[in-house]
C-alpha positions as CSV (number, residue, x, y, z in Angstrom):
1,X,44.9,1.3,28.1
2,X,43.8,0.1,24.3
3,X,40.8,-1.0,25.6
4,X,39.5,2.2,27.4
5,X,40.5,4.0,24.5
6,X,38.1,2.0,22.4
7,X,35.2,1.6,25.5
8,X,35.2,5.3,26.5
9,X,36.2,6.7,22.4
10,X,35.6,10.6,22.6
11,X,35.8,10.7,27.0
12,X,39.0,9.4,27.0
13,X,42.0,11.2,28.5
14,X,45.4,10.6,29.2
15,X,46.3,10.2,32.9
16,X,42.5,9.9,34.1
17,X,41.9,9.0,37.4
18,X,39.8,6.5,39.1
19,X,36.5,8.4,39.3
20,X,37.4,10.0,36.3
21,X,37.1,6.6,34.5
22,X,34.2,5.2,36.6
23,X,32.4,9.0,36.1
24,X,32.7,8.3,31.8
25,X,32.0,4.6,32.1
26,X,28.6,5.1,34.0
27,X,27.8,8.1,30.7
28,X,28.2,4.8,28.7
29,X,25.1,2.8,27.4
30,X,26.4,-0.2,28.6
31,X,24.2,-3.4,29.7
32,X,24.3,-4.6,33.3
33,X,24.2,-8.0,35.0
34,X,20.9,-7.1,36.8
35,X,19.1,-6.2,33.2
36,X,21.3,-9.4,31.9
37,X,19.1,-12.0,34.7
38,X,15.8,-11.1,33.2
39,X,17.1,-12.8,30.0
40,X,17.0,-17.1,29.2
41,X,20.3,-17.8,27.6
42,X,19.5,-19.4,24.1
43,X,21.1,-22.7,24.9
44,X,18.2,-22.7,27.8
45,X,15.8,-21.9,25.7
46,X,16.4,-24.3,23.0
47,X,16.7,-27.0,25.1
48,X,13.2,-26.0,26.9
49,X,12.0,-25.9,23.3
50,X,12.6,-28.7,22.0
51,X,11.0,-30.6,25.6
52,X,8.0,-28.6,24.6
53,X,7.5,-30.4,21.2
54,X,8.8,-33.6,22.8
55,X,5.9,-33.4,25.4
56,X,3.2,-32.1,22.6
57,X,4.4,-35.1,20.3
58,X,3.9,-37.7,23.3
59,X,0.3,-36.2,24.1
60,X,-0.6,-36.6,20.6
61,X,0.5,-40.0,20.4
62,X,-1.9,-40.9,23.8
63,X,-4.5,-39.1,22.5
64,X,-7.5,-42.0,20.9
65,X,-8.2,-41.0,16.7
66,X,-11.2,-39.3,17.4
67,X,-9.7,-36.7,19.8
68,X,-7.1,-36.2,17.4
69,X,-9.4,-35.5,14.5
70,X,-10.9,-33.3,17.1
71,X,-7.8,-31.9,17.6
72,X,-7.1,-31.6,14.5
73,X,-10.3,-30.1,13.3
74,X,-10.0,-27.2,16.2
75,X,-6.5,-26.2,14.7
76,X,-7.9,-26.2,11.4
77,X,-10.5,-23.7,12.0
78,X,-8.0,-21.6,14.5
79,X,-6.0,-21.4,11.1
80,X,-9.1,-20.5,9.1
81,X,-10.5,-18.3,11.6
82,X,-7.3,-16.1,11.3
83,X,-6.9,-16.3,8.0
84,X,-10.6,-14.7,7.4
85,X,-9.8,-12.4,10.2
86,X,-6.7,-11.4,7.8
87,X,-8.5,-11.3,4.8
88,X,-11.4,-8.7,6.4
89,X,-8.6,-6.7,7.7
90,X,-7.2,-6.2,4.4
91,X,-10.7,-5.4,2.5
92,X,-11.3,-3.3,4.9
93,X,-8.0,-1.4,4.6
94,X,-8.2,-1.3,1.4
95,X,-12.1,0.4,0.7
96,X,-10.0,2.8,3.2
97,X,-7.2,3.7,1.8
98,X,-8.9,4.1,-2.1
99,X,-11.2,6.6,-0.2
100,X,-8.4,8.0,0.9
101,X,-6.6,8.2,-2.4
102,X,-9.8,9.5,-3.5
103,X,-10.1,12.7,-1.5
104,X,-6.0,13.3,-2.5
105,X,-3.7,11.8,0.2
106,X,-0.3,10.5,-0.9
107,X,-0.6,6.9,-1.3
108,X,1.4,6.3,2.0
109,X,-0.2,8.5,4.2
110,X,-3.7,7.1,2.7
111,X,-2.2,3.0,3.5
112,X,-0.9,4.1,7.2
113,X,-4.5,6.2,7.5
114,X,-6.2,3.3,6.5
115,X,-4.3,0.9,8.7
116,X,-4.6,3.6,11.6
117,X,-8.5,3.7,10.9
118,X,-9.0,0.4,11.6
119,X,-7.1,-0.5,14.6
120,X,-9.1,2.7,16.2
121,X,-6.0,4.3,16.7
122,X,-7.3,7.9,16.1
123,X,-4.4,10.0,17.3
124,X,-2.9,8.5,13.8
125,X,-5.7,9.5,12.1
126,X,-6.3,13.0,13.6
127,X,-2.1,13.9,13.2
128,X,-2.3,12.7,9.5
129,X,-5.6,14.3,8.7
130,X,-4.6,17.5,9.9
131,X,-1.2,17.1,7.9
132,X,-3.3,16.7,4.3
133,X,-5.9,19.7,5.4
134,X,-2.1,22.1,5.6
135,X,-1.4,20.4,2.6
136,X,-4.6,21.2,0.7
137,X,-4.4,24.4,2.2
138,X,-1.2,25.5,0.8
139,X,-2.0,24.1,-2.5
140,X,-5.4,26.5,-2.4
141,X,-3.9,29.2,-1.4
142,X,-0.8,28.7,-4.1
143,X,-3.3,28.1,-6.7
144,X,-5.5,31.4,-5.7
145,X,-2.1,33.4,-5.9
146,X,-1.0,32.4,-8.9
147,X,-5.0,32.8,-10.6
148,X,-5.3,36.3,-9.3
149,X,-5.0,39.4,-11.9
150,X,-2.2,41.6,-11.4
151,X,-3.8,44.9,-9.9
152,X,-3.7,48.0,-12.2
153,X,-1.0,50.4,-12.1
154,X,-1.4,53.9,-9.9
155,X,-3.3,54.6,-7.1
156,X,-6.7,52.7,-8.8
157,X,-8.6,55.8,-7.8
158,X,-8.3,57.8,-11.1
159,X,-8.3,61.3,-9.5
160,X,-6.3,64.3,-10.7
161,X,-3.3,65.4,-8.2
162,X,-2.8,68.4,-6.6
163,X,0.2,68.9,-8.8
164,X,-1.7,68.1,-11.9
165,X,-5.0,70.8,-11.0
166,X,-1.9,73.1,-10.9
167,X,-1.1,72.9,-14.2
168,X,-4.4,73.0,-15.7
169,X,-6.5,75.9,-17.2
170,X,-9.5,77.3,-16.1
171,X,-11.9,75.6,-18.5
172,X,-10.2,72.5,-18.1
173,X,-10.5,73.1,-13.9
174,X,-14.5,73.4,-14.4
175,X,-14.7,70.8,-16.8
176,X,-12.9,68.4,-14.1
177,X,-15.6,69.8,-11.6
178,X,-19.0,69.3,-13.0
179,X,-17.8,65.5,-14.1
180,X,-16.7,65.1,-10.7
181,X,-16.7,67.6,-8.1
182,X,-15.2,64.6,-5.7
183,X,-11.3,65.4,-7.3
184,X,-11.3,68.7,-5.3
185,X,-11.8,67.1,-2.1
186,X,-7.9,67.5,-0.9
């Protein structure tokens, strides 16, 4: 019982019943024998291994000194080959990602931009590109609100009330009128 305490944790329940048990066990991620048979134990593969290098050793040894300096020679410039293939990727990353740095990205969205870039993966590219242009776009638009003026107080029209006219004499009423007949609109 200990043990499908522990196995089944949460599911557990006292008195469960044979499907009960089988029902929660099957909700478990557990690893089967059929997922189990696509795997080479290690003591296999070891063994397989080391017959490998056994066999490469004695084909070397059969092999005359010219085709092992041939041999040699081809591994040597499969090494240097891939070390020049290495050494372009990371030039190339790296005029990337200061362009990228240049026009504002965070340093590790410009490196995984840069990186993206070059392998062609462009759905990288696109989803990170669009993430800066929000980015910039909030910063613009916080930068915008914070240089605007606050607007004057009032309506910003400068016309007289009705309330006000009310209260004014009749000079004052005609004065109001030939600067701007406009006020007696309402």
């Amino acid at each position: 019982m200990e043990f499908l305490k522990k196995l089944l944790g949460d599911k557990y329940k006292e008195d469960m019943t044979i499907e009960e048990i089988n029902q929660a066990v099957s909700e478990l991620d557990i690893i089967t024998r059929d997922e189990l048979s696509k795997y080479v134990p290690k003591t296999r593969y070891d063994k397989t291994a080391s017959e490998c290098a056994d066999y490469k050793r004695k084909w070397r040894e059969t092999l005359s000194a010219k085709e092992q300096a041939e041999l040699e020679l081809k591994e040597a410039q499969e090494a240097q080959n891939e070390e020049l293939e290495t050494l372009r990727r990371e030039s190339k990353v790296s005029t990337y990602e200061k362009k990228y740095l240049a026009m504002g990205y965070a340093e590790d969205k410009a490196t995984k931009i840069a990186n993206a870039l070059y392998d062609n993966d462009m759905d990288i590219v696109f989803d990170l590109q669009n993430e800066h242009l929000i980015t910039v776009k909030k910063e613009v638009d916080k930068k915008t609100l914070e240089n605007t003026p606050t607007p004057p107080a009032g309506n910003g029209d400068n016309k007289v009330g009705k309330k006000e006219r009310n209260n004014m004499s009749l000079d004052e009423l005609q004065k109001l009128f030939s600067e701007d007949p406009t006020q007696f609109e309402n």
